[in-house]
C-alpha positions as a Markdown table, in Angstrom:
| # | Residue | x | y | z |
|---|---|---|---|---|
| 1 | Unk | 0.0 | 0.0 | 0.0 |
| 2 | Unk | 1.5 | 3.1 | -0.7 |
| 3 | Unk | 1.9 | 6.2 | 1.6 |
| 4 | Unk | -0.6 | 9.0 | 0.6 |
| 5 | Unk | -1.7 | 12.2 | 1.4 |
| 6 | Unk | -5.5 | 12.8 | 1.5 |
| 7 | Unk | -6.6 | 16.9 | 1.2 |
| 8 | Unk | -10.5 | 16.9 | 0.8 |
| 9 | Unk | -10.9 | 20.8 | 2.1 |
| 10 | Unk | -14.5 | 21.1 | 0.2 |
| 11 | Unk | -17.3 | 22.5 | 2.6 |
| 12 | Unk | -20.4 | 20.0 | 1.5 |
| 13 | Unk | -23.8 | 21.5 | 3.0 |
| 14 | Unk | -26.1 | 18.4 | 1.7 |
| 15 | Unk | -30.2 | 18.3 | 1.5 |
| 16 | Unk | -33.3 | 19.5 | 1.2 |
| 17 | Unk | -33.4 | 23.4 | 1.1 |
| 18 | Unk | -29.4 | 23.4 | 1.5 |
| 19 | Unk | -29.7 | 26.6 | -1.2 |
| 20 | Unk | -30.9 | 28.8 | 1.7 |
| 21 | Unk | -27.9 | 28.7 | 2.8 |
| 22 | Unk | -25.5 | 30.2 | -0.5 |
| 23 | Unk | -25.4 | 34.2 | 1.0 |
| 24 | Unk | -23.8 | 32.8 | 4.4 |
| 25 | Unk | -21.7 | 30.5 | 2.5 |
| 26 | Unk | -20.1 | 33.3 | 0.1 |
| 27 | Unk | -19.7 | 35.7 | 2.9 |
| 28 | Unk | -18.0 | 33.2 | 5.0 |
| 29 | Unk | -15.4 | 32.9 | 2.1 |
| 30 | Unk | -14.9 | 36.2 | 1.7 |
| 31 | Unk | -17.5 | 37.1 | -1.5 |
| 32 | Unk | -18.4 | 40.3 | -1.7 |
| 33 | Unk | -19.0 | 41.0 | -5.9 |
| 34 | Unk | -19.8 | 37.4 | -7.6 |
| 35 | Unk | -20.1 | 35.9 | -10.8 |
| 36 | Unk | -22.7 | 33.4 | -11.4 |
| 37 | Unk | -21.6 | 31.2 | -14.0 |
| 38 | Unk | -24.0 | 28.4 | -15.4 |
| 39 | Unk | -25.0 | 26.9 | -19.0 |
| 40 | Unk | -28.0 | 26.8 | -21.1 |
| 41 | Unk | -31.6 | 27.7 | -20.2 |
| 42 | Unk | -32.4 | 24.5 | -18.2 |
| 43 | Unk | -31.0 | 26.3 | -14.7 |
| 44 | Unk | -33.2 | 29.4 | -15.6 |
| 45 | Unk | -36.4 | 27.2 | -17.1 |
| 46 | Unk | -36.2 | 25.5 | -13.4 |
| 47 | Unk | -36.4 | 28.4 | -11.4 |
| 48 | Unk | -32.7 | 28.1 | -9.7 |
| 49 | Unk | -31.5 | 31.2 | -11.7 |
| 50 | Unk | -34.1 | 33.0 | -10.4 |
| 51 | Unk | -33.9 | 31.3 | -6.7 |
| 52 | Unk | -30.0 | 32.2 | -6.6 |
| 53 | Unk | -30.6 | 35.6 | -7.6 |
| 54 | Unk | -32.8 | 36.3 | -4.8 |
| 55 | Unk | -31.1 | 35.4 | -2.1 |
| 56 | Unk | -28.1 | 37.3 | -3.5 |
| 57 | Unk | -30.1 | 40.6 | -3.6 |
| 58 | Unk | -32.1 | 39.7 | -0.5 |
| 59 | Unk | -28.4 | 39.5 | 0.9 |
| 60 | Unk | -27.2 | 42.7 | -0.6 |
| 61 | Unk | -24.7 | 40.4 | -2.3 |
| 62 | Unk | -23.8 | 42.6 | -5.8 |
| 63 | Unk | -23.8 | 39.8 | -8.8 |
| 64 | Unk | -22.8 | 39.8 | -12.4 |
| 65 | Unk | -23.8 | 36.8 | -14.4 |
| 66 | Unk | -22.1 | 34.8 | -17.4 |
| 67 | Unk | -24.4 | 31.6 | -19.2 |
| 68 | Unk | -23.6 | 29.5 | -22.1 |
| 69 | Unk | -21.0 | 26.7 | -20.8 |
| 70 | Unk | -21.6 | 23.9 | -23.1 |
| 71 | Unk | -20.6 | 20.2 | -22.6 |
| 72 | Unk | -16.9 | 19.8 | -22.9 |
| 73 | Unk | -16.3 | 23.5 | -21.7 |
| 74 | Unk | -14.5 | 26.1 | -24.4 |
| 75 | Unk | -11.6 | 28.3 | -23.9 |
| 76 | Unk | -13.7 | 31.1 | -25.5 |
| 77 | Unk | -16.1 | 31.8 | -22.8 |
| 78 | Unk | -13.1 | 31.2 | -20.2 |
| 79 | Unk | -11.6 | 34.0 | -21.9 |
| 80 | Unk | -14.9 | 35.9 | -22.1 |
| 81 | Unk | -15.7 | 35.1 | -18.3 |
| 82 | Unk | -11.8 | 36.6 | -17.3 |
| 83 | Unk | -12.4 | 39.6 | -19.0 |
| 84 | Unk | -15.8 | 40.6 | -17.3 |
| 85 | Unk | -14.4 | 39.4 | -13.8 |
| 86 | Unk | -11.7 | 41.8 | -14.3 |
| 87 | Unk | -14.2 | 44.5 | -15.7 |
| 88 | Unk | -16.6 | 44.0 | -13.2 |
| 89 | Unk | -13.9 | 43.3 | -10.3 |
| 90 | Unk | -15.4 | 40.0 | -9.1 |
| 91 | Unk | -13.8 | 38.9 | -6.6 |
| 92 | Unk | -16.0 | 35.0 | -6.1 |
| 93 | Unk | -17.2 | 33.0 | -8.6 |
| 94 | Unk | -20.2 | 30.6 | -7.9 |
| 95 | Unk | -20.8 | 27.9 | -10.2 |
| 96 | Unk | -24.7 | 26.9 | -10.7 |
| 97 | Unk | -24.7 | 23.0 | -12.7 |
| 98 | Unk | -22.6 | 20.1 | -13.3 |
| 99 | Unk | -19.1 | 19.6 | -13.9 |
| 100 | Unk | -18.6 | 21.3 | -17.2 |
| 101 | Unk | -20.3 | 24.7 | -15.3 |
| 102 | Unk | -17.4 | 24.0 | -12.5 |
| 103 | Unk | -14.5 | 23.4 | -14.8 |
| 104 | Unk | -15.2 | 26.3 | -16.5 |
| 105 | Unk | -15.4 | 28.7 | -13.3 |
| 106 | Unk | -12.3 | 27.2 | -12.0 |
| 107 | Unk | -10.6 | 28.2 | -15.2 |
| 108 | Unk | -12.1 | 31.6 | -15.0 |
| 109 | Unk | -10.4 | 31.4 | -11.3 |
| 110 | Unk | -7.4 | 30.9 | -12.7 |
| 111 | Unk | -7.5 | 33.5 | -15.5 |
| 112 | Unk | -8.3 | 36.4 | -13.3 |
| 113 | Unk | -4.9 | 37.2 | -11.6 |
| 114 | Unk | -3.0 | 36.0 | -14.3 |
| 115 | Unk | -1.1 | 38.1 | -16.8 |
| 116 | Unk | -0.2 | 35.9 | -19.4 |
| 117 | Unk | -3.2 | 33.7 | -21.4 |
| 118 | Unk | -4.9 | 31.3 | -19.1 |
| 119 | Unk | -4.2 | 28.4 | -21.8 |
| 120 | Unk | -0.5 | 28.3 | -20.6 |
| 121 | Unk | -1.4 | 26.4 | -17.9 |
| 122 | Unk | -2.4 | 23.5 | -19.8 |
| 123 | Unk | 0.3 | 23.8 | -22.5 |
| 124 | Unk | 3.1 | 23.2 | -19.4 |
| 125 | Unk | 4.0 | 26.8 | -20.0 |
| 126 | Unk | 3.3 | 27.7 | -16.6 |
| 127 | Unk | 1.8 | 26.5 | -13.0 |
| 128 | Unk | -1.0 | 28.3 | -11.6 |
| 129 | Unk | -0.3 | 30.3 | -8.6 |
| 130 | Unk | -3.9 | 31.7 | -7.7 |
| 131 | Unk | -7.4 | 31.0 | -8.0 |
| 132 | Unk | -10.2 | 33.1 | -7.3 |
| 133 | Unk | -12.2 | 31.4 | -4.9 |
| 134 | Unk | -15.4 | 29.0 | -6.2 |
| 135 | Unk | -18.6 | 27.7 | -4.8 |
| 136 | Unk | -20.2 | 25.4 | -6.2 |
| 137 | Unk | -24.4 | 24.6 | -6.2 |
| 138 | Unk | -24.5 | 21.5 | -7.8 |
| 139 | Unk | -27.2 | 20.0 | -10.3 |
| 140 | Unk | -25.6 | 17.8 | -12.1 |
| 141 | Unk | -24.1 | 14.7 | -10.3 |
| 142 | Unk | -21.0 | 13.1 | -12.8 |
| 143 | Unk | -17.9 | 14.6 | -13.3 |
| 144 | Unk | -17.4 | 15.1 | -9.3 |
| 145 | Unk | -15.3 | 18.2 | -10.0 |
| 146 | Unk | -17.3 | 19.9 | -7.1 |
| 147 | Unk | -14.3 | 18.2 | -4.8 |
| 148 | Unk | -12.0 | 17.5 | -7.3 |
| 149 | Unk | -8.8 | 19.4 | -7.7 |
| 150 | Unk | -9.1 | 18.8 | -12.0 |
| 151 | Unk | -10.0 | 21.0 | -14.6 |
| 152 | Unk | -10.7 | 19.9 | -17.8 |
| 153 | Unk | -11.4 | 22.6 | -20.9 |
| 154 | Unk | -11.7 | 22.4 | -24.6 |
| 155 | Unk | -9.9 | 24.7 | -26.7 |
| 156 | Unk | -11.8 | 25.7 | -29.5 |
| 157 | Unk | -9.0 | 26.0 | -31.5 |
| 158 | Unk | -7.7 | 22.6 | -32.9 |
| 159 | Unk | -10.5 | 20.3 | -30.6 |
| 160 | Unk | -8.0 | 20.0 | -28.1 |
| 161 | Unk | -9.2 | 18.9 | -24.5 |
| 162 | Unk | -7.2 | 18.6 | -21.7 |
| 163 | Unk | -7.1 | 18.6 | -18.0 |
| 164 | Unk | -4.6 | 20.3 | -15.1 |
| 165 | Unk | -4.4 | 19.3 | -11.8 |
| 166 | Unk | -4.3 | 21.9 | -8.5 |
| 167 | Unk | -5.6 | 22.2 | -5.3 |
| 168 | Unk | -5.4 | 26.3 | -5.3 |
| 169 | Unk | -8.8 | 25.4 | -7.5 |
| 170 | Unk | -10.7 | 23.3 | -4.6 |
| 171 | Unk | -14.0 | 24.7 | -4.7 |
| 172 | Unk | -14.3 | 26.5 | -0.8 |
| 173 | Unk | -18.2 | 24.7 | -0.9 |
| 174 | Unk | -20.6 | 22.7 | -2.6 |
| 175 | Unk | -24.2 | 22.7 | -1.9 |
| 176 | Unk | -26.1 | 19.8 | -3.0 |
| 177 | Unk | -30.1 | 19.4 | -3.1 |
| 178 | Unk | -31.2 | 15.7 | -4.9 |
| 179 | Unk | -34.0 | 17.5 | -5.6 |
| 180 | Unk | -32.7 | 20.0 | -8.0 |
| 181 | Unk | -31.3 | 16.3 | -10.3 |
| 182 | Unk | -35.1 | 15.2 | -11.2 |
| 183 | Unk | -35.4 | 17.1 | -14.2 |
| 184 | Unk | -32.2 | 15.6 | -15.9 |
| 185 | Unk | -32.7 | 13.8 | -18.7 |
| 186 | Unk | -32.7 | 9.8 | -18.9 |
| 187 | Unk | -29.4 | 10.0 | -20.8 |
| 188 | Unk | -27.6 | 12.8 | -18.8 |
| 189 | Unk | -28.7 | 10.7 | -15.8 |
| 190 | Unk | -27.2 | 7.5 | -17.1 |
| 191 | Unk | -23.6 | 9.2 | -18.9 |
| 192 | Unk | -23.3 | 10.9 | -15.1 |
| 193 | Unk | -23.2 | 7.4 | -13.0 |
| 194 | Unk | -21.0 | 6.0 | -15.9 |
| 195 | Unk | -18.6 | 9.0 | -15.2 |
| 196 | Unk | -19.3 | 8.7 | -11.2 |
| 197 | Unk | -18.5 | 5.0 | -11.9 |
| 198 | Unk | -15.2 | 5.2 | -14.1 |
| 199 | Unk | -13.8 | 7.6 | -11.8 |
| 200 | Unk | -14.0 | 4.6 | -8.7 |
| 201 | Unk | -12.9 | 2.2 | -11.9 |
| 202 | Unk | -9.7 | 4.3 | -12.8 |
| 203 | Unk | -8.6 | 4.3 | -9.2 |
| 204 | Unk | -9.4 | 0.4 | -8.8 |
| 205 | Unk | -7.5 | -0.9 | -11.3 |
| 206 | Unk | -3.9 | -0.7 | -9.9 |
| 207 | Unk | -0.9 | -3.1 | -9.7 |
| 208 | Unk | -1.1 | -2.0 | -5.7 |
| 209 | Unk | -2.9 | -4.6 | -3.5 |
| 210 | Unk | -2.5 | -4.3 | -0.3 |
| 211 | Unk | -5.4 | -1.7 | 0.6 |
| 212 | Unk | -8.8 | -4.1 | 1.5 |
| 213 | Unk | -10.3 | -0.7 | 2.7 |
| 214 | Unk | -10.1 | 1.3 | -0.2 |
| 215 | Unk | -10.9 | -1.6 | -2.0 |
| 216 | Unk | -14.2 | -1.6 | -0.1 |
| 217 | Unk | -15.0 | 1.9 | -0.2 |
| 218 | Unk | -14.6 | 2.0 | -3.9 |
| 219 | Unk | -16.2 | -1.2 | -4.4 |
| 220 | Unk | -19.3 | -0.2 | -2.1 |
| 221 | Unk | -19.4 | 3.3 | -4.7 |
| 222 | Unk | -19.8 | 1.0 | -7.6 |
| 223 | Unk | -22.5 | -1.0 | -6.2 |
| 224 | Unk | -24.6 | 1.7 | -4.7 |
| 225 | Unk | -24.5 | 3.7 | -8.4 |
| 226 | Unk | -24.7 | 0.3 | -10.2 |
| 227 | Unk | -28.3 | -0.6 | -8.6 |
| 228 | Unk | -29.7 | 3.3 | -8.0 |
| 229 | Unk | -29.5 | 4.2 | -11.4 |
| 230 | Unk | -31.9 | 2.4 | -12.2 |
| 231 | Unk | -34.2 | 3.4 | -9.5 |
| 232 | Unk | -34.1 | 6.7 | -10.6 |
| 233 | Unk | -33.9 | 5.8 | -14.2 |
| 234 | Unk | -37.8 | 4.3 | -13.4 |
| 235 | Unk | -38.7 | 7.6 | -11.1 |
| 236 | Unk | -36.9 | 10.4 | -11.3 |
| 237 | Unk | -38.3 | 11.8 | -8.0 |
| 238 | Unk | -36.5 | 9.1 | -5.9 |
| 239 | Unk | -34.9 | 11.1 | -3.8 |
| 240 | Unk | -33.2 | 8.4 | -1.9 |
| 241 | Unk | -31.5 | 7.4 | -4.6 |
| 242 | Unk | -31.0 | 10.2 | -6.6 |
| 243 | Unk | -29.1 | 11.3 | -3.2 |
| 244 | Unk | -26.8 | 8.2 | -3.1 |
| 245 | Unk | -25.8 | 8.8 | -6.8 |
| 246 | Unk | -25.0 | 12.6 | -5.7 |
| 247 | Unk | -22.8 | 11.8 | -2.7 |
| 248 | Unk | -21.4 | 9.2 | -4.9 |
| 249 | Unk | -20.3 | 11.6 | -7.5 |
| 250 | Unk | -18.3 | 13.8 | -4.9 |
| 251 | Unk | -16.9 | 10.6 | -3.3 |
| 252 | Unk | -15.7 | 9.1 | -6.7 |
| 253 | Unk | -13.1 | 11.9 | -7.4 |
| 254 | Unk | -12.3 | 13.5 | -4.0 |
| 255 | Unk | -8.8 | 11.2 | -3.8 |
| 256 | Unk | -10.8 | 9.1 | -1.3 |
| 257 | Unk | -10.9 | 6.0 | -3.4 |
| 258 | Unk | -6.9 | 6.1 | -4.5 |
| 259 | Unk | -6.0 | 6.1 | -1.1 |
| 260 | Unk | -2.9 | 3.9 | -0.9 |
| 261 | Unk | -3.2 | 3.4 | -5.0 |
| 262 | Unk | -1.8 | 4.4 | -7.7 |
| 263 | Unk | -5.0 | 5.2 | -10.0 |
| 264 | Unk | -4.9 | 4.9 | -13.9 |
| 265 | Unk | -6.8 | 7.3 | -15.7 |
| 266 | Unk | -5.9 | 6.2 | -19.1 |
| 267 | Unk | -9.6 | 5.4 | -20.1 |
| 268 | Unk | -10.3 | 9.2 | -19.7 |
| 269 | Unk | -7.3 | 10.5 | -21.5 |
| 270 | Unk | -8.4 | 8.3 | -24.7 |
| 271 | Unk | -11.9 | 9.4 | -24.2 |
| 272 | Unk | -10.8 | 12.8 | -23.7 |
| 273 | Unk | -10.0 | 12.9 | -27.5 |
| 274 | Unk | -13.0 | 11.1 | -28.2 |
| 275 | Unk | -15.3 | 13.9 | -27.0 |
| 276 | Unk | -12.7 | 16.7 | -28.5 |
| 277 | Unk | -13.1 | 15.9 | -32.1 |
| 278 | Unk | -16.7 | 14.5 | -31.6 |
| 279 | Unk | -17.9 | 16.6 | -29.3 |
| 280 | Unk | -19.8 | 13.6 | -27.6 |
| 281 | Unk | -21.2 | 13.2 | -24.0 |
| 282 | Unk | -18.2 | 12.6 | -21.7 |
| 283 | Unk | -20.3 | 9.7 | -20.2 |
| 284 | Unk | -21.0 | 7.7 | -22.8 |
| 285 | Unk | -17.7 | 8.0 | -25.0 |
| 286 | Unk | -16.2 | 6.4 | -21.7 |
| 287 | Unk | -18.6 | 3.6 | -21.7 |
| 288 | Unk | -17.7 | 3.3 | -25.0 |
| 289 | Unk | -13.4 | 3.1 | -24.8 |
| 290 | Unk | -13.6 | 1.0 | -21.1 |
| 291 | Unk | -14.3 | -2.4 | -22.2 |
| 292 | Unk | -11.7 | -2.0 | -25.0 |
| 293 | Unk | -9.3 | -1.0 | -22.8 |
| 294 | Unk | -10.0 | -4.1 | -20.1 |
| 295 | Unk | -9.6 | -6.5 | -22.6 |
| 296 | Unk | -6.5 | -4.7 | -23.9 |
| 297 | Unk | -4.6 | -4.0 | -20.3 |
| 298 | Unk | -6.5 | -7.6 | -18.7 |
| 299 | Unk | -3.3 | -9.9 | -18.9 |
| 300 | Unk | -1.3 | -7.3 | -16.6 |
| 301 | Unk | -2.8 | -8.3 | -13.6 |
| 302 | Unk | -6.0 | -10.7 | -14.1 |
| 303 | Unk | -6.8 | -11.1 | -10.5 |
| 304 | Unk | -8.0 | -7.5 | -10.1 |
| 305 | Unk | -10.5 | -8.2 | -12.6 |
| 306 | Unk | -11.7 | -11.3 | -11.1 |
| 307 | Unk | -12.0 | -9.1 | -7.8 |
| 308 | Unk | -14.0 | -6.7 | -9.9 |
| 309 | Unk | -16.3 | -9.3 | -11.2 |
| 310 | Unk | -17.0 | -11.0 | -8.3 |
| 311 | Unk | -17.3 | -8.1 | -5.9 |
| 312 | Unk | -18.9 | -5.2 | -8.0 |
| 313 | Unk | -20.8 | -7.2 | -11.4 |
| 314 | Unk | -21.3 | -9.8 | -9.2 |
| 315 | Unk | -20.0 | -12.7 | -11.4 |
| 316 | Unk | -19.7 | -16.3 | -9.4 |
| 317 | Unk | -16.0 | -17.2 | -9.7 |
| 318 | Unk | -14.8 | -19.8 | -11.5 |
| 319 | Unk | -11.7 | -20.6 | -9.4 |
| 320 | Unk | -10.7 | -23.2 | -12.1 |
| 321 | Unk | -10.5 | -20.3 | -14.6 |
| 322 | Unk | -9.8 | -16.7 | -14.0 |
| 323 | Unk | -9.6 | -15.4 | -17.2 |
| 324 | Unk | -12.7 | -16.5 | -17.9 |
| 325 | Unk | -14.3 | -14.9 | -14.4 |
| 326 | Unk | -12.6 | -11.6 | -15.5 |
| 327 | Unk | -14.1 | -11.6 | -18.7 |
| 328 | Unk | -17.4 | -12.4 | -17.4 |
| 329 | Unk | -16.8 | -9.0 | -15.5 |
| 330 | Unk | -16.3 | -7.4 | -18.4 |
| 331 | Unk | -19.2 | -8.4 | -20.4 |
| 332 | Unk | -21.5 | -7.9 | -17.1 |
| 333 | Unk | -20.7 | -4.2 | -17.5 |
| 334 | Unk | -21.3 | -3.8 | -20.8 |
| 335 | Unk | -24.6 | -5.4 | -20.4 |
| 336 | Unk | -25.1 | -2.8 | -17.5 |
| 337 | Unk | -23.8 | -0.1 | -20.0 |
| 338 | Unk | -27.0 | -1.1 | -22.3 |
| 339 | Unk | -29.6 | -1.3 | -19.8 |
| 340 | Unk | -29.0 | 2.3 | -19.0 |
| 341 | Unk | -28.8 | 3.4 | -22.5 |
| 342 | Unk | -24.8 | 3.4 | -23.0 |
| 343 | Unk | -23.0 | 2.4 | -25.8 |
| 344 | Unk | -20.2 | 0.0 | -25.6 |
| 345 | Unk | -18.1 | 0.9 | -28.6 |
| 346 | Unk | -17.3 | 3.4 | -31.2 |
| 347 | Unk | -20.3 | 3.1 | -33.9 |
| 348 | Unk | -22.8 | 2.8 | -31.2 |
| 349 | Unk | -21.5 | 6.2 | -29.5 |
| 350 | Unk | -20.8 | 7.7 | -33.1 |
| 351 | Unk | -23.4 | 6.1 | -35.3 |
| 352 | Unk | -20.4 | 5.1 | -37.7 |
| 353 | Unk | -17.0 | 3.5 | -37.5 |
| 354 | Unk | -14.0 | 6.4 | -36.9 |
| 355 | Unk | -12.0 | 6.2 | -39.4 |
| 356 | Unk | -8.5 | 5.2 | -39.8 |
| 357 | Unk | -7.4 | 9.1 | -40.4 |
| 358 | Unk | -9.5 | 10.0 | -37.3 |
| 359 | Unk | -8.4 | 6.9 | -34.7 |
| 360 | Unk | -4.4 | 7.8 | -35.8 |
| 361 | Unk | -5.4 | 11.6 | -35.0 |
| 362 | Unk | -7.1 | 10.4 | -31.8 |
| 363 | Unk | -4.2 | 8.5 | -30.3 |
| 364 | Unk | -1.1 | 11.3 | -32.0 |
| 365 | Unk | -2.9 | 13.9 | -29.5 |
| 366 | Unk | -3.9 | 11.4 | -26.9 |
| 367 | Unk | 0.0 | 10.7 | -26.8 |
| 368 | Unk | 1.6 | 14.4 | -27.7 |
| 369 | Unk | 3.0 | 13.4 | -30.9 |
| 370 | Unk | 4.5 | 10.1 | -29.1 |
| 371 | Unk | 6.0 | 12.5 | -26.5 |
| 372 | Unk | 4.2 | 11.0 | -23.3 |
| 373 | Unk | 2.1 | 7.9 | -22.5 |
| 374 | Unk | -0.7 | 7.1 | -20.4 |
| 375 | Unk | -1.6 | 5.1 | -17.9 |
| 376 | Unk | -0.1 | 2.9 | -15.1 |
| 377 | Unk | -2.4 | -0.4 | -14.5 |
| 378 | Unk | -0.1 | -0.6 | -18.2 |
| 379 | Unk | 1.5 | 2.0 | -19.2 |
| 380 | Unk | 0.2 | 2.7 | -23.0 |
| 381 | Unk | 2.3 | 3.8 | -26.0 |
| 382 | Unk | 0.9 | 5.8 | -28.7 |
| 383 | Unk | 0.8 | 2.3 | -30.6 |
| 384 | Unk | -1.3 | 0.9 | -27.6 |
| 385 | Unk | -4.0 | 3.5 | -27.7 |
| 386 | Unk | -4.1 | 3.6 | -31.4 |
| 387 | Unk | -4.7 | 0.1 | -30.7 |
| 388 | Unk | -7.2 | 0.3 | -28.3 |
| 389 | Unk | -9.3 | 2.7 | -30.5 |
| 390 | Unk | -9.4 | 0.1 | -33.1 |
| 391 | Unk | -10.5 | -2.5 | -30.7 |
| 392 | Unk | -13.2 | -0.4 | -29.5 |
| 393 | Unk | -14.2 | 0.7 | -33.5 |
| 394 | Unk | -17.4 | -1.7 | -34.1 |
C-alpha cells in the first residue's frame, strides 16, 4: 500500500433546502461582488437562476452573471468570463450546474490574476499560482469536479481537450439538493453514474494490492451507483437514490478512493480525445473506450479483474479459470452499459466506425505526438492507444 496524502478541504452543505444557505456560505469565504456562472436555459427554465438571484439581492450580495457553458467546456467563454471578472472586479465565482459549469469557473479562477493567457497552464507553459475562490451549487451529479482538484477545458482552437491538476482550484463549498437532479434527462442521468463509476474504476484498477479498505469503499461506490440508477432511471423523484448517486459523485473523485493506490486514468485520456473531435457526451464515450481498454490491459494483472467481477458485477468465480471470471466481469458491464442506455463501442456512440485518419489523429494527440504515455495499470504507448481505439471501433 502506498503512503498517501488525502486533502478533501471542500465544505459540502447536503439536502433538502441546502440553497438557503449560499449568501452565508459566500460571505464566509470572503464574496463580496460574484459571478454566477452556469449553462444553457435549463437552470433558468427550473427556477434556480431565479432562486439564486434572490437570495443574492435579498443579501445585498452585488452579482454579475455569465451563461452558455456547453458540454466539454471552451476556452472562448473562459476568456470571455476573465475579462468581465476583471471588468466587473469580481472577486468569487459561484458555479450553478454540473461539472462542465465548474470546470469552466475554475478556469475563470485561474485566469483572473493571471497576466499571461490562461491556456499556458495547460500547454506546461506555466503553473498556476492563484485561483479566485469558487462555490459550487451543484445539479448535475458526474464529473465530481465539485471536490476534485481537475480541470478539464476544450480549446476551440484545434478540438483539443485537456485537464490540469491543482488544489489552489478546490471549490471552498458545494451545496447539494437531490432535488434539483429530477429534471435531468434519462441519458444525462445515465452518462453521469457512468462517469461517477469510471472515476472509482480508474482508481481500482492498480498493480497496488494491499489496501482491503479502499478496495471496499470504492467497491461499495460501484454498487450503490450500479443498482440506484436504475431506481431513478424508473422515477426520477426518488430522492433516496438520486441522493446516493449525488454523494457518490463527490466521493468518486475527491482522492478518497486512491488512497494507498496508484490510480490509472488512461480510459479518460483516450476518451478525452474522443469527445474533442466528436464533441460527444463525456459519459457515454467512456462507456464506450472502457471495455476495450480491459480486454486490452486484462493480462497485466488478471486477478484485479476477477475481484471486480466478483465483488462489484457480481460474477460467481470460476476458481478453475480466472480469465474467464474476468471476462465475465467485463461483459457484465457492458450489459449494465446497455440497460442504461450506454454504448459499448465506437459506432454505437458515433453512429459510424471512426475512421483510420480519425483513430491515428485520436491517439497522436492522446500521446503528444509520441511524446508522453498514459496510464499505469499498463503503461500505453501511442501504438497501444491507437490500438485500443481500433478494438473499440465496431
Amino acid at each position: 500500500m502506498k503512503d498517501f496524502n488525502f486533502y478533501a478541504p471542500t465544505q459540502v452543505v447536503f439536502g433538502k433546502q441546502s440553497e438557503e444557505q449560499l449568501p452565508q456560505l459566500i460571505n464566509k469565504y470572503g464574496g463580496t461582488k460574484v459571478l454566477v456562472h452556469y449553462g444553457g436555459g435549463s437552470a433558468r427554465r427550473s427556477g434556480l437562476l431565479d432562486k439564486v438571484f434572490g437570495l443574492l439581492k435579498d443579501s445585498e450580495i452585488p452579482y454579475v452573471e455569465l451563461g452558455g457553458v456547453v458540454p466539454n467546456p471552451r476556452l472562448s467563454l473562459v476568456h470571455e468570463g476573465i475579462d468581465l471578472c476583471r471588468a466587473e472586479k469580481v472577486d468569487f465565482i459561484l458555479a450553478v450546474g454540473g461539472g462542465s459549469v465548474i470546470d469552466s469557473a475554475k478556469a475563470i479562477g485561474y485566469g483572473v490574476p493571471y497576466e499571461g493567457d490562461v491556456w499556458d497552464f495547460w500547454l506546461k507553459k506555466d503553473v498556476p499560482k492563484a485561483c479566485l475562490p469558487i462555490g459550487v451549487m451543484l445539479t448535475i451529479p458526474a464529473a465530481g469536479s465539485e471536490m476534485s482538484n481537475s480541470c478539464v477545458i476544450t480549446n476551440d482552437d484545434g478540438a483539443l481537450k485537456m485537464g490540469i491538476n491543482s488544489d489552489l482550484c478546490r471549490c471552498r463549498f458545494c451545496i447539494m439538493n437531490p432535488e434539483r437532479t429530477y429534471t435531468l434527462p434519462p441519458y444525462q442521468t445515465a452518462a453521469g453514474a457512468t462517469d461517477i463509476m469510471m472515476h472509482t474504476m480508474e482508481r481500482y484498477f492498480t498493480q497496488h494490492t494491499d489496501m482491503t479498505l479502499t478496495d471496499a469503499i470504492a467497491e461499495a461506490i460501484m454498487r450503490t451507483v450500479k443498482d440506484s440508477v436504475f431506481e431513478v432511471l424508473r422515477n426520477p423523484e426518488d430522492y433516496r437514490n438520486r441522493a446516493q448517486i449525488m454523494w457518490a459523485g463527490s466521493l468518486s473523485h475527491n482522492d478518497l478512493t486512491e488512497c494507498g493506490t496508484c490510480k490509472d486514468f488512461a480510459t479518460h485520456r483516450i476518451e478525452h480525445e474522443l469527445s474533442a473531435l466528436f464533441d460527444v457526451t463525456h459519459g457515454a464515450g467512456l462507456a464506450a473506450i472502457w471495455s476495450s481498454w480491459a480486454r486490452y490491459v486484462m493480462a497485466e494483472n488478471v486477478s484485479r479483474f476477477v475481484q471486480f467481477a466478483v465483488n462489484v458485477m457480481g460474477v460467481e468465480n470460476d476458481f478453475s479459470d480466472p480469465q474467464r471470471t474476468a471476462e465475465k466481469g467485463i461483459e457484465a458491464i457492458e450489459r449494465f452499459y446497455h440497460a442504461i442506455g450506454m454504448p459499448v463501442g465506437l459506432k454505437e456512440l458515433l453512429g459510424r466506425e471512426a475512421t483510420d485518419d480519425e483513430i491515428k489523429e485520436m491517439a497522436r494527440k492522446c500521446c503528444h505526438d509520441r511524446k508522453i504515455t498514459q496510464g499505469n495499470f499498463k503503461v500505453l504507448n501511442q501504438d497501444d492507444v491507437e490500438a485500443i481505439y481500433r478494438l473499440a471501433n465496431f
